[in-house]
N, CA, C and O of each residue as an XYZ file, in Angstrom:
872
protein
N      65.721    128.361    133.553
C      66.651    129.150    132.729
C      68.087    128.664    132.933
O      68.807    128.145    132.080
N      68.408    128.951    134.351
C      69.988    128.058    134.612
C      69.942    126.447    133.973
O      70.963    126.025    133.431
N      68.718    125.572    134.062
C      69.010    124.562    133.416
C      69.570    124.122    132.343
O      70.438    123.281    132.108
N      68.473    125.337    131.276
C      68.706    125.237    129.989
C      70.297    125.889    129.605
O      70.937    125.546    128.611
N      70.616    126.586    130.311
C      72.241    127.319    129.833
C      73.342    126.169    130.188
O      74.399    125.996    129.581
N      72.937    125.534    131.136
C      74.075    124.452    131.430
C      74.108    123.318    130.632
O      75.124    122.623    130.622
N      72.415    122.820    129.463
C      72.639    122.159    129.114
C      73.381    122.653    127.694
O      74.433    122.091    127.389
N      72.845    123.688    126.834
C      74.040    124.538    126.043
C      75.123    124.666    126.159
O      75.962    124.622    125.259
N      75.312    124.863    127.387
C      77.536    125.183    128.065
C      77.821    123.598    127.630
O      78.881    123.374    127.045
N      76.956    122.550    127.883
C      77.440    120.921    127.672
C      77.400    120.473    126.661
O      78.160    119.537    126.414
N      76.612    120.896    125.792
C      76.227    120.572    124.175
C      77.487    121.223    123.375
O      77.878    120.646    122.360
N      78.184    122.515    123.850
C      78.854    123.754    123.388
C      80.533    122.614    123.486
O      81.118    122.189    122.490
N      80.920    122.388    124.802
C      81.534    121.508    125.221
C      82.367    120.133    124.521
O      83.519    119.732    124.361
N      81.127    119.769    124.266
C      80.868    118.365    123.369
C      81.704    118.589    122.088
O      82.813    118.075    121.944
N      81.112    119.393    121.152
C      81.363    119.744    120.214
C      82.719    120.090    119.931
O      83.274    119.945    118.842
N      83.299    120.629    121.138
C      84.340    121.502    120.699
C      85.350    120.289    120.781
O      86.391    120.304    120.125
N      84.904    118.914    121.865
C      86.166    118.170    121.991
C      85.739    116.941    121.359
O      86.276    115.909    121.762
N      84.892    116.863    120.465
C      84.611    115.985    119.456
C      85.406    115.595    118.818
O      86.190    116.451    118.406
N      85.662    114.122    118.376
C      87.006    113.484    117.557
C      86.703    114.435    116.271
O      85.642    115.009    116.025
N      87.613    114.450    115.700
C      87.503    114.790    114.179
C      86.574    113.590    113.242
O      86.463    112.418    113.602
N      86.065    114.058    112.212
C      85.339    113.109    111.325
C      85.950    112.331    110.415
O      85.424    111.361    109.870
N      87.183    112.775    110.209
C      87.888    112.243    108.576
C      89.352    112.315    109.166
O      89.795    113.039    110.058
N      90.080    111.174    108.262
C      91.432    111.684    108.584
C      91.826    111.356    107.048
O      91.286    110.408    106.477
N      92.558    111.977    106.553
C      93.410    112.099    105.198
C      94.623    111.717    105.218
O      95.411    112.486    105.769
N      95.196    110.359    104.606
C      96.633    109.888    104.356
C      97.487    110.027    103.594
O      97.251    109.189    102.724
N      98.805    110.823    103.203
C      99.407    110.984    102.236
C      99.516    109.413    101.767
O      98.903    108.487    102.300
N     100.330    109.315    100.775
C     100.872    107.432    100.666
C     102.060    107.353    100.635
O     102.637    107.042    101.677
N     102.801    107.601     99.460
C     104.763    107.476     99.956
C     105.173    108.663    100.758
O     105.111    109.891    100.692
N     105.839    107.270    101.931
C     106.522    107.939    102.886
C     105.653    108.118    103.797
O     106.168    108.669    104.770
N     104.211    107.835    103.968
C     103.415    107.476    104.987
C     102.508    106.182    105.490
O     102.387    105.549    106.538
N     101.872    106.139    104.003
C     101.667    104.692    103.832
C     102.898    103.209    103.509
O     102.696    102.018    103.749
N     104.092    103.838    102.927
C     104.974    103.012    102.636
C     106.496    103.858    103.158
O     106.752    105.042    103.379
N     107.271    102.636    103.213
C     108.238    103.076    103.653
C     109.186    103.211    102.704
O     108.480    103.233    101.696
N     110.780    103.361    102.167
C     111.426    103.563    101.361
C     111.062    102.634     99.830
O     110.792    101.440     99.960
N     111.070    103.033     98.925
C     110.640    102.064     97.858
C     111.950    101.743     97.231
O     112.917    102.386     96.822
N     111.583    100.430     97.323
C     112.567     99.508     96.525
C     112.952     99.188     95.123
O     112.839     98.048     94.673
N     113.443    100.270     94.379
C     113.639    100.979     92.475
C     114.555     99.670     92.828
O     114.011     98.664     92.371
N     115.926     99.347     93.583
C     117.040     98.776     93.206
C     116.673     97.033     93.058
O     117.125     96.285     92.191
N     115.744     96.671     94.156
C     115.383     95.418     93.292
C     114.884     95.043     92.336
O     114.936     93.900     91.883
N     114.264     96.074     91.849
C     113.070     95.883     90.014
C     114.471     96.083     89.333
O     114.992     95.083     88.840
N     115.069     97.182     89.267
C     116.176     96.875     88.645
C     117.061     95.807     88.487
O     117.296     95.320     87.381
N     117.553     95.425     89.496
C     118.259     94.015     89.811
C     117.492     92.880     89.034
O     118.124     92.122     88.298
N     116.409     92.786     89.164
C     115.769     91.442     88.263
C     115.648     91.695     87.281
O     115.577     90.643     86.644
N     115.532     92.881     86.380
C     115.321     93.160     85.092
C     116.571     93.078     84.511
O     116.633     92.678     83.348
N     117.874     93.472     85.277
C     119.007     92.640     84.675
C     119.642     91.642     84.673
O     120.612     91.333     83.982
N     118.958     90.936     85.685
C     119.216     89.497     85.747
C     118.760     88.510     84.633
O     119.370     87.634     84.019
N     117.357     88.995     84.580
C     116.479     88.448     83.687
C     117.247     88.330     82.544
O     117.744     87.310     82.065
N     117.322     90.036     81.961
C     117.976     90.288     80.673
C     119.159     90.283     80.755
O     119.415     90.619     79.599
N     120.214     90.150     81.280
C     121.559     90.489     80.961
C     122.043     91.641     81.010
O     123.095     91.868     80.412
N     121.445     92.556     81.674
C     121.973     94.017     81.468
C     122.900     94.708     82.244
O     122.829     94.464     83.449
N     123.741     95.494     81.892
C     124.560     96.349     83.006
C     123.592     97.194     83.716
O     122.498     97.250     83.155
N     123.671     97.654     84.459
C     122.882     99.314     85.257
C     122.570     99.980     84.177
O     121.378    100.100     83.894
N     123.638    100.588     83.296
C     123.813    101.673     82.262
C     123.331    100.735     81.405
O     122.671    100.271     82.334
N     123.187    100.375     80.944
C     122.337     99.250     79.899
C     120.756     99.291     80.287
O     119.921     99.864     79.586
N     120.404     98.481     81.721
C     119.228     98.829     81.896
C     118.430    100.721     81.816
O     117.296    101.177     81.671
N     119.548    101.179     81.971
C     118.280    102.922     82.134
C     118.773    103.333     80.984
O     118.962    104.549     81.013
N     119.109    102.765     79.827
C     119.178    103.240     78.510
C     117.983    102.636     77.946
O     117.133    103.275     77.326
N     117.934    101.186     78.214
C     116.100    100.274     77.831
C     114.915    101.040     78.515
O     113.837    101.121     77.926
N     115.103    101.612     79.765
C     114.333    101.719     80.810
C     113.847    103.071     80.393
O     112.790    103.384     80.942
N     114.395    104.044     79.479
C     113.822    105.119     78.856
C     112.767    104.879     77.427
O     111.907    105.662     77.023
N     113.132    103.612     76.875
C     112.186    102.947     75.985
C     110.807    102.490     77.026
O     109.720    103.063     77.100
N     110.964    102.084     77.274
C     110.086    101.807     78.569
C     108.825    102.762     79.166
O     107.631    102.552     79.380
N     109.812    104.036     79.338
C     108.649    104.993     79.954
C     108.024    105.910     78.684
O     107.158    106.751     78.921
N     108.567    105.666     77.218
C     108.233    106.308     76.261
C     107.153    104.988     75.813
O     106.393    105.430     74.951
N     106.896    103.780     76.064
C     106.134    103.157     75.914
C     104.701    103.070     77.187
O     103.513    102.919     76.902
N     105.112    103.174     78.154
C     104.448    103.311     79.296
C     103.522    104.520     78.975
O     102.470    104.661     79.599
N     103.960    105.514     77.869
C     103.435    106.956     77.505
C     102.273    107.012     76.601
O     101.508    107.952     76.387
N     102.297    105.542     75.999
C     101.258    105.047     74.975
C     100.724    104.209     75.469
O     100.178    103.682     74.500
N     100.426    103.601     76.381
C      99.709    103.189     76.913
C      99.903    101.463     77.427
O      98.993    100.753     77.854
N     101.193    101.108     77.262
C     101.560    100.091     77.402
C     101.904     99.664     79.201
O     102.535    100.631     79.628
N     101.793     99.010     79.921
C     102.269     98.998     80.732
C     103.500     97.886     81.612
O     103.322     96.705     81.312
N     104.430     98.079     82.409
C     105.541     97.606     82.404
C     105.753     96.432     82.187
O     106.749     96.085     81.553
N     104.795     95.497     82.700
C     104.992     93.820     82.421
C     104.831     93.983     80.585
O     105.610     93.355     79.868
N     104.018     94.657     80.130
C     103.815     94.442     78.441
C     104.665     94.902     77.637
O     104.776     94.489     76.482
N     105.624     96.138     78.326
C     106.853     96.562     77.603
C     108.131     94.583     77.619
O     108.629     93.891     76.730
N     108.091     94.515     79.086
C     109.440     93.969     79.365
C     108.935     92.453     78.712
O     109.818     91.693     78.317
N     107.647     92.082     78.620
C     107.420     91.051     77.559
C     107.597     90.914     76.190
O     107.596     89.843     75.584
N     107.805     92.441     75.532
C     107.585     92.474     74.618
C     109.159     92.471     74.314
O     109.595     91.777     73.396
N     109.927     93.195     75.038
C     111.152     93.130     74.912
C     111.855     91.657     75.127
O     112.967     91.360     74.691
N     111.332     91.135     75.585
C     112.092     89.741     75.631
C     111.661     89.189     74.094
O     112.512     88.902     73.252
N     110.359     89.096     73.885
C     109.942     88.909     72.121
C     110.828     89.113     71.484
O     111.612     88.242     71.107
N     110.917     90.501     71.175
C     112.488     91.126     70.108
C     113.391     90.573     70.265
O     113.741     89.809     69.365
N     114.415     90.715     71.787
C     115.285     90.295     72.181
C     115.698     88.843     72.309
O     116.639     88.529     73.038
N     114.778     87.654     71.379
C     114.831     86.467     71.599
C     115.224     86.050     73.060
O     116.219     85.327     73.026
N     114.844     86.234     74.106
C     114.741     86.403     75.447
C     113.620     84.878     76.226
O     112.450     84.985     76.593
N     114.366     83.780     76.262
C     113.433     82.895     76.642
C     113.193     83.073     78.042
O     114.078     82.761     78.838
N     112.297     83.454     78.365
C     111.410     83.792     80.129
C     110.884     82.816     80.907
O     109.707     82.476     80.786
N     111.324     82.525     81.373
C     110.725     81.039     82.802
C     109.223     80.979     82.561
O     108.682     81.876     81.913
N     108.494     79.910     83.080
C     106.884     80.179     82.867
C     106.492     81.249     83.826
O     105.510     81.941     83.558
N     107.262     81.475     85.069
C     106.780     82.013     86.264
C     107.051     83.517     86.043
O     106.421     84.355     86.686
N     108.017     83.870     85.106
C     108.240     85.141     85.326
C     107.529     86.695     85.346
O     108.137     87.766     85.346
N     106.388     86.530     85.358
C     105.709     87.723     85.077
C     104.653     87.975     86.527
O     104.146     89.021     86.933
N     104.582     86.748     87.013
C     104.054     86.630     88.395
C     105.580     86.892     89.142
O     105.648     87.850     89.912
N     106.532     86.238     88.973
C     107.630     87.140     90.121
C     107.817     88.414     89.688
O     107.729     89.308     90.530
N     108.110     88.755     88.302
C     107.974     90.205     88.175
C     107.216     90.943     88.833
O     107.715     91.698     89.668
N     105.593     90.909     88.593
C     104.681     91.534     89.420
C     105.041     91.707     90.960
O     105.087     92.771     91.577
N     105.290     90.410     91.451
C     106.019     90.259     93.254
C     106.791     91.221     93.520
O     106.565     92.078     94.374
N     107.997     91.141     92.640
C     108.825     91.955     93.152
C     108.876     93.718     92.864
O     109.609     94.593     93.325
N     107.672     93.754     91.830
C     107.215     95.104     91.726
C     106.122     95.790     92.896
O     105.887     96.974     93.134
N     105.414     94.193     93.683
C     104.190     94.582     94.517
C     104.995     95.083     95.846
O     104.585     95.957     96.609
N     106.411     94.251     95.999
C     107.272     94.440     97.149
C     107.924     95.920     97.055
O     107.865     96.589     98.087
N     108.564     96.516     95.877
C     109.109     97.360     95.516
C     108.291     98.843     96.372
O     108.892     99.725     96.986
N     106.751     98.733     96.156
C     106.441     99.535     96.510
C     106.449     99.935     97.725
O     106.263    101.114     98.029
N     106.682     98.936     98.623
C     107.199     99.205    100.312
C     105.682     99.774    101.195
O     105.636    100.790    101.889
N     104.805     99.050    101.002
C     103.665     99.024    101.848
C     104.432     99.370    103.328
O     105.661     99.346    103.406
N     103.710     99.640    104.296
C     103.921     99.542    105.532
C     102.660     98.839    106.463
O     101.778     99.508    107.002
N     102.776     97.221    106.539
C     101.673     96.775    107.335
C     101.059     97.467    108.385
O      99.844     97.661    108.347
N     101.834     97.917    109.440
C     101.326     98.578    110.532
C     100.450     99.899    110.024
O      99.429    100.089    110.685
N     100.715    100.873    108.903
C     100.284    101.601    108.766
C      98.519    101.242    108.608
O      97.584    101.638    109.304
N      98.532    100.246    107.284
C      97.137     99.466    106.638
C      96.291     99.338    108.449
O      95.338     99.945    108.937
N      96.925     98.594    108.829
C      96.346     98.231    110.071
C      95.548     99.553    110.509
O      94.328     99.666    110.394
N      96.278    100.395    110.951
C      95.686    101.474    111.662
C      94.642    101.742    111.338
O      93.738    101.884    112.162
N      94.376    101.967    109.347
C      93.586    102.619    108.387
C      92.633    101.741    108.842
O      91.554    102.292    109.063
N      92.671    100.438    109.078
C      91.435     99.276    109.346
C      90.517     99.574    110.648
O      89.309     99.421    110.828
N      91.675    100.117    111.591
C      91.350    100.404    113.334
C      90.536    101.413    112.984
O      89.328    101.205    113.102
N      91.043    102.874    112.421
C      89.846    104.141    112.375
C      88.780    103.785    111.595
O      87.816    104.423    112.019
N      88.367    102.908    110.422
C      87.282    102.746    109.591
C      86.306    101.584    110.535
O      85.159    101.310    110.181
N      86.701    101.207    111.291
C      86.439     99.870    112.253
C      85.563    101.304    113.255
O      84.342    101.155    113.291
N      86.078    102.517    113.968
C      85.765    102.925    114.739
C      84.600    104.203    114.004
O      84.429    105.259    114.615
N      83.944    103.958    112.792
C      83.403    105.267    112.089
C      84.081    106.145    111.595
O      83.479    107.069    111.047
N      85.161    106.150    111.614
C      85.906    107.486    111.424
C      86.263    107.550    109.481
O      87.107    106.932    108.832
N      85.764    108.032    109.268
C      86.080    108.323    107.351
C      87.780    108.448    106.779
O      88.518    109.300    107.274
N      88.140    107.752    105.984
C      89.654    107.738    106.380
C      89.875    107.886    104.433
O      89.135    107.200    103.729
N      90.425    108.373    104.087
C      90.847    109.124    102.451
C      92.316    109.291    102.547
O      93.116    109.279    103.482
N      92.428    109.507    100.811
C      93.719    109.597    101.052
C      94.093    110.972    100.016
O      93.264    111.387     99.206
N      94.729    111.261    100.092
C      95.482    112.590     98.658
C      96.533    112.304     98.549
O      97.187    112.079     99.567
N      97.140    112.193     97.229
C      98.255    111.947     97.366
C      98.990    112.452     96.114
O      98.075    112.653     95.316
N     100.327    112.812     95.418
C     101.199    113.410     94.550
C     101.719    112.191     93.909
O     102.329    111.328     94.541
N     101.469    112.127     92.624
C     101.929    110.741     92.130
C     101.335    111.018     90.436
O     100.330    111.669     90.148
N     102.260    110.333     89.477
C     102.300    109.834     87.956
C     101.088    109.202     87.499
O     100.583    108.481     88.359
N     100.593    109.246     86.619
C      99.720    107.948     86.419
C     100.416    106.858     86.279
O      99.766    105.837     86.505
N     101.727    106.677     85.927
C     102.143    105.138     85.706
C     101.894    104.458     87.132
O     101.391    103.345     86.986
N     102.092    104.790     88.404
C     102.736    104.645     89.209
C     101.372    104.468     89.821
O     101.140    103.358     90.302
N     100.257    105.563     89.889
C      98.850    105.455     90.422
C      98.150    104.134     89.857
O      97.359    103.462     90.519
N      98.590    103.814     88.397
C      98.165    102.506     87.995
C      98.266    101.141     88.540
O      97.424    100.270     88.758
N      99.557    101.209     88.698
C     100.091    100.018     89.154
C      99.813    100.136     90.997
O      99.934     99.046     91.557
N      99.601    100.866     91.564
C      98.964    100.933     93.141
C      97.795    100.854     92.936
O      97.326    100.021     93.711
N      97.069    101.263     92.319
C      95.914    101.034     92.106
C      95.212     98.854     91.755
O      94.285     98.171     92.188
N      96.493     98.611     90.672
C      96.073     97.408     90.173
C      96.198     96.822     91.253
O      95.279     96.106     91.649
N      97.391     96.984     92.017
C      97.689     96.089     93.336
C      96.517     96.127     94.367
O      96.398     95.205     95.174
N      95.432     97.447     94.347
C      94.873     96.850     95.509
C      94.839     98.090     96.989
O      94.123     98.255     97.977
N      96.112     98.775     96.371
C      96.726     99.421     97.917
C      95.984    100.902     97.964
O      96.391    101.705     98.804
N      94.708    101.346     96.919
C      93.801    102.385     97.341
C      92.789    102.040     98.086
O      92.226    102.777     98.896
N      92.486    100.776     97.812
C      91.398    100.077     97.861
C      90.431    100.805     99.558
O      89.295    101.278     99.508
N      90.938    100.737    100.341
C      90.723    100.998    101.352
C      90.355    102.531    102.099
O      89.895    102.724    103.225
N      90.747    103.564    101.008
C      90.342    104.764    101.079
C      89.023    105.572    100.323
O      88.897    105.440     99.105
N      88.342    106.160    100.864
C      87.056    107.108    100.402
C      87.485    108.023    100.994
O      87.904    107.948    102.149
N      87.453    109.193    100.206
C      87.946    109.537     99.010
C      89.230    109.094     98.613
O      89.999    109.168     99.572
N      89.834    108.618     97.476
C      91.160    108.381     96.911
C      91.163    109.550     95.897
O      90.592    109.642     94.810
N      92.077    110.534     96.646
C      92.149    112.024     95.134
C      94.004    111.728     94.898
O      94.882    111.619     95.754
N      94.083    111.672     93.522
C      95.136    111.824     93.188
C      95.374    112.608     92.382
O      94.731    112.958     91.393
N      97.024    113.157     93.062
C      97.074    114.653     91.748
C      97.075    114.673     90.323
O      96.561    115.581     89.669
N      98.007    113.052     89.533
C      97.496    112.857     88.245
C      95.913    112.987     87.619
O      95.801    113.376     86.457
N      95.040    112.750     88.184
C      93.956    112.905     88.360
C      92.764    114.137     88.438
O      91.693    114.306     87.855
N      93.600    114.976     89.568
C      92.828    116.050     89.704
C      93.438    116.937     89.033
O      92.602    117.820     88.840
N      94.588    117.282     88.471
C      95.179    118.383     87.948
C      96.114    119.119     88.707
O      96.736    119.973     88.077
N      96.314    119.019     89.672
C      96.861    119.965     91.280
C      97.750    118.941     91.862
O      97.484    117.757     91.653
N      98.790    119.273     92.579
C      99.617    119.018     93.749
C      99.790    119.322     94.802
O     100.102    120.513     94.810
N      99.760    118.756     96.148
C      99.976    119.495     97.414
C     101.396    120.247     96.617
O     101.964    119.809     95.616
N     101.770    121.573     97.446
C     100.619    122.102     98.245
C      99.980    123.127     97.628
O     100.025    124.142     98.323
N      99.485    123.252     96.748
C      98.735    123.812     96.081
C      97.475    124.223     96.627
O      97.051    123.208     97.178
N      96.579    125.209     96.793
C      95.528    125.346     97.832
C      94.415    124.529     97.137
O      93.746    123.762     97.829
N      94.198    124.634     95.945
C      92.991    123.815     94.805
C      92.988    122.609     95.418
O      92.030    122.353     96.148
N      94.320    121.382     95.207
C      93.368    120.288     95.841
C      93.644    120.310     97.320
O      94.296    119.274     97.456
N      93.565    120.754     98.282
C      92.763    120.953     99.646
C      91.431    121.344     99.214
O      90.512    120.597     99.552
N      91.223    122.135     98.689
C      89.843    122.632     98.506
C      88.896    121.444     97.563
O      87.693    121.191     97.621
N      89.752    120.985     96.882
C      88.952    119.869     96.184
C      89.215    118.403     97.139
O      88.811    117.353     96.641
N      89.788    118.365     98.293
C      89.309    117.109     99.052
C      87.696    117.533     99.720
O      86.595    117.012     99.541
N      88.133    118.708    100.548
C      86.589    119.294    100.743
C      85.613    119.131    100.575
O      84.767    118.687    101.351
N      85.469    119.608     99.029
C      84.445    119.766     98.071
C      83.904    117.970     98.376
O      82.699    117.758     98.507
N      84.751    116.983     98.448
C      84.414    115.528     98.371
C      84.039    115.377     99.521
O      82.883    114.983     99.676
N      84.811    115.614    100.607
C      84.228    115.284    101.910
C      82.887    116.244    102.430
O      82.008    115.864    103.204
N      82.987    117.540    101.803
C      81.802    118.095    102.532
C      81.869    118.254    103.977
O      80.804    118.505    104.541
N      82.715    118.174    104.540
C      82.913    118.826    105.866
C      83.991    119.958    106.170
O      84.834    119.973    105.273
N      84.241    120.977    107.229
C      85.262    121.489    107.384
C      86.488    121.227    107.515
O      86.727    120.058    107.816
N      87.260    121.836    107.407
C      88.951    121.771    107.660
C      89.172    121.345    108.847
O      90.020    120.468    109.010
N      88.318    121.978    110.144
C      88.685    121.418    111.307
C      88.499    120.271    111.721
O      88.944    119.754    112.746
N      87.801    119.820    110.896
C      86.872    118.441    111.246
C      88.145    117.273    110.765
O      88.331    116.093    111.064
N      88.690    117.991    110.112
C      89.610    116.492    109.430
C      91.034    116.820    109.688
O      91.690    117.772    109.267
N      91.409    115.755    110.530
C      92.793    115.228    110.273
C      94.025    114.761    108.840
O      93.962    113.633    108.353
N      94.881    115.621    108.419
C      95.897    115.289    107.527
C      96.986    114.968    107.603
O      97.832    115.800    107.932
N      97.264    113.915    107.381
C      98.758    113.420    107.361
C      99.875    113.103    106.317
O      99.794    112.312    105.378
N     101.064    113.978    106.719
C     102.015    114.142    105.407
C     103.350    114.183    105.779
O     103.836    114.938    106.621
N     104.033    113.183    104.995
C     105.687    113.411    105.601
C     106.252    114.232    104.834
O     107.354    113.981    104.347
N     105.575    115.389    104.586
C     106.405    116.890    104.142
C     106.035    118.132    104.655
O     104.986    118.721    104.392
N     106.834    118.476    105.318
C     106.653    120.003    106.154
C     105.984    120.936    104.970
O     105.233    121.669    105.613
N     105.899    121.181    104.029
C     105.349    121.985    102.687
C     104.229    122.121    102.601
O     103.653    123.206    102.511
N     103.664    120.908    102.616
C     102.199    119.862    102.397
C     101.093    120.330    104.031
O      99.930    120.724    104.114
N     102.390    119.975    105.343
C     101.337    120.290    106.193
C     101.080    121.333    106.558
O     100.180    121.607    107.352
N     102.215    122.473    105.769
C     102.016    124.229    106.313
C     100.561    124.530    105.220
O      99.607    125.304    105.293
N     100.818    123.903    104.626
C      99.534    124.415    103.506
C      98.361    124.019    104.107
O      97.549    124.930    104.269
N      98.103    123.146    104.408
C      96.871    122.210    104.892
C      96.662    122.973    106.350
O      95.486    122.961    106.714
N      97.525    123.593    107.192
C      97.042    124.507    107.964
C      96.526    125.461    107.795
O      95.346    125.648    108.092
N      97.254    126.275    107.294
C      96.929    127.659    106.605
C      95.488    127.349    106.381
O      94.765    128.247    106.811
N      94.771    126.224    105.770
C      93.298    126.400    105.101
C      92.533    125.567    106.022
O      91.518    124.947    105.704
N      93.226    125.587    107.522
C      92.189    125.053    108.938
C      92.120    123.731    109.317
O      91.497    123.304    110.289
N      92.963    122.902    108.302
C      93.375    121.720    108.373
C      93.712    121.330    109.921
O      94.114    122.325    110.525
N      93.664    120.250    110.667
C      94.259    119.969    111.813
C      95.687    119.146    111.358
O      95.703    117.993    111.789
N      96.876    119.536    110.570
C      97.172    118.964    110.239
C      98.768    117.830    110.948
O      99.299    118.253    111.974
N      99.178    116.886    110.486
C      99.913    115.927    111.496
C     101.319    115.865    110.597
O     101.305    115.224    109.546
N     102.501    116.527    111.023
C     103.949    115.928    110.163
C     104.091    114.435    110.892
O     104.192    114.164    112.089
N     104.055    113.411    109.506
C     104.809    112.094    109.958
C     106.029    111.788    109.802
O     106.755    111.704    108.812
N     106.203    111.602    111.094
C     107.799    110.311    111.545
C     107.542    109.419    111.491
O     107.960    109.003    110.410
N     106.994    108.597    112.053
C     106.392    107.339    112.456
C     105.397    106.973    112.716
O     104.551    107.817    113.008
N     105.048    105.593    112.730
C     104.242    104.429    112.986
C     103.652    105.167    114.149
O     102.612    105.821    114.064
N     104.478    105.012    115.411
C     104.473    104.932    116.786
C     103.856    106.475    117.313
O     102.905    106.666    118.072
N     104.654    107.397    116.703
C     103.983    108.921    116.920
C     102.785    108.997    116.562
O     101.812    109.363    117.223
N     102.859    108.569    115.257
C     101.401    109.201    114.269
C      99.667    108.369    115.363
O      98.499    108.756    115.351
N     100.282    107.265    116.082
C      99.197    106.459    117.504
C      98.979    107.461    118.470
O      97.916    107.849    118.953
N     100.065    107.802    118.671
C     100.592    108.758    119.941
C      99.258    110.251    119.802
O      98.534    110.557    120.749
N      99.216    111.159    118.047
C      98.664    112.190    117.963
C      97.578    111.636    117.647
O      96.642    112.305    118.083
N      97.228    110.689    117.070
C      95.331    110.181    117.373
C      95.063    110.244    118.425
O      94.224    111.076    118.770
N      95.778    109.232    119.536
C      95.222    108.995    120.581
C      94.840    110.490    121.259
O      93.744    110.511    121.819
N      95.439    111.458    121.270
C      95.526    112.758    121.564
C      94.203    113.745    121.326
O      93.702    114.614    122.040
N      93.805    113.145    119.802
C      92.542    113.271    119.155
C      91.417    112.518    119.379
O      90.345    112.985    118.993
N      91.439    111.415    119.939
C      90.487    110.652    120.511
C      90.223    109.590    119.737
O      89.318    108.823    120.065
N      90.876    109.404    118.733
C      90.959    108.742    117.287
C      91.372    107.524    117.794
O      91.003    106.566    117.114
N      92.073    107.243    118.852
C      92.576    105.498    119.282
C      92.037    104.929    120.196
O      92.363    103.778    120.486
């Protein structure tokens, strides 16, 4: 009888200090660091000739085209068309570059995402974002690496909204406690508590190692 209770008290034990199963990544401002609007700008008036105030007077044609379904390299091609605008051969591959740079990846972050999927650990992301913007991260490549990828264009909802917490859930099929969330907005992680979330405010690279390791996650 004492056997069997001690092996329960150890099984009971186990459980309770078990890594978490999942961890959930916001993306700007966790996955990437400040995004770079002022260099896409800068080349688009270089390219074209434009003042600042010149470019975000075009740049509203742009997102009213982006609205029909056009997307930015096919607007600013098309505008050079009209604009008798002769374009280098290369330019639509540096365009793209300096739009892939713009978005401000954070290597170290990717890395990590590689370290927990390397160790079993289920790693997703949620995140608040446009479709223009989900498109073009998407074309690049930079979801690629997450199961589940829920985005709010997508689902209908925004952190912190309780619906999509409840609709990462619904995908992961495990509890709140079970999963780790990470968000560089105090808003986002009061919500994600409230509904049992273990959840993590990000500063940094260096911290966000610091509260895995804590979790057993490193």
């Amino acid at each position: 009888m004492l056997k069997r209770l001690i092996v329960v008290l150890l099984s009971a034990c186990a459980t309770l200090s078990a890594a978490p199963e999942a961890v959930i990544f916001d993306f700007g401002g966790v996955m990437t660091g400040q995004p770079k609007r002022d260099a896409v700008v800068h080349f688009i008036c270089t390219t074209f000739h434009l003042t600042p105030d010149a470019f975000e007077k075009v740049n509203q044609e742009k997102k009213q085209a982006v609205k029909s379904g056009k997307t930015d390299l096919e607007f600013w091609l098309s505008y050079a068309q009209k604009n008798n605008v002769q374009l280098p051969k290369d330019w639509a591959q540096n365009f793209q570059t300096t739009l892939k740079d713009a978005i401000g990846v954070n290597p170290q972050m990717y890395a990590l995402v590689d370290q927990l999927k390397k160790q079993g650990v289920q790693v997703g992301l949620l995140s608040n974002i446009d479709n223009r913007l989900a498109k073009i991260i998407k074309d690049f490549g930079f979801y690629e690496p997450f199961n589940p990828c829920l985005l709010s264009c997508e689902i209908g909802a925004e952190k912190p909204d309780p619906k999509i917490y409840q609709h990462l859930l619904d995908q992961l099929e495990i509890s709140a406690g079970n999963v780790v969330f990470i968000d560089d907005k105090k808003e986002n992680i009061e919500a994600a508590k409230k509904l049992g979330f273990d959840a993590i405010l990000f500063t940094s690279h260096a911290e966000l190692e610091k509260a895995l390791k804590i979790r057993e996650l490193m």
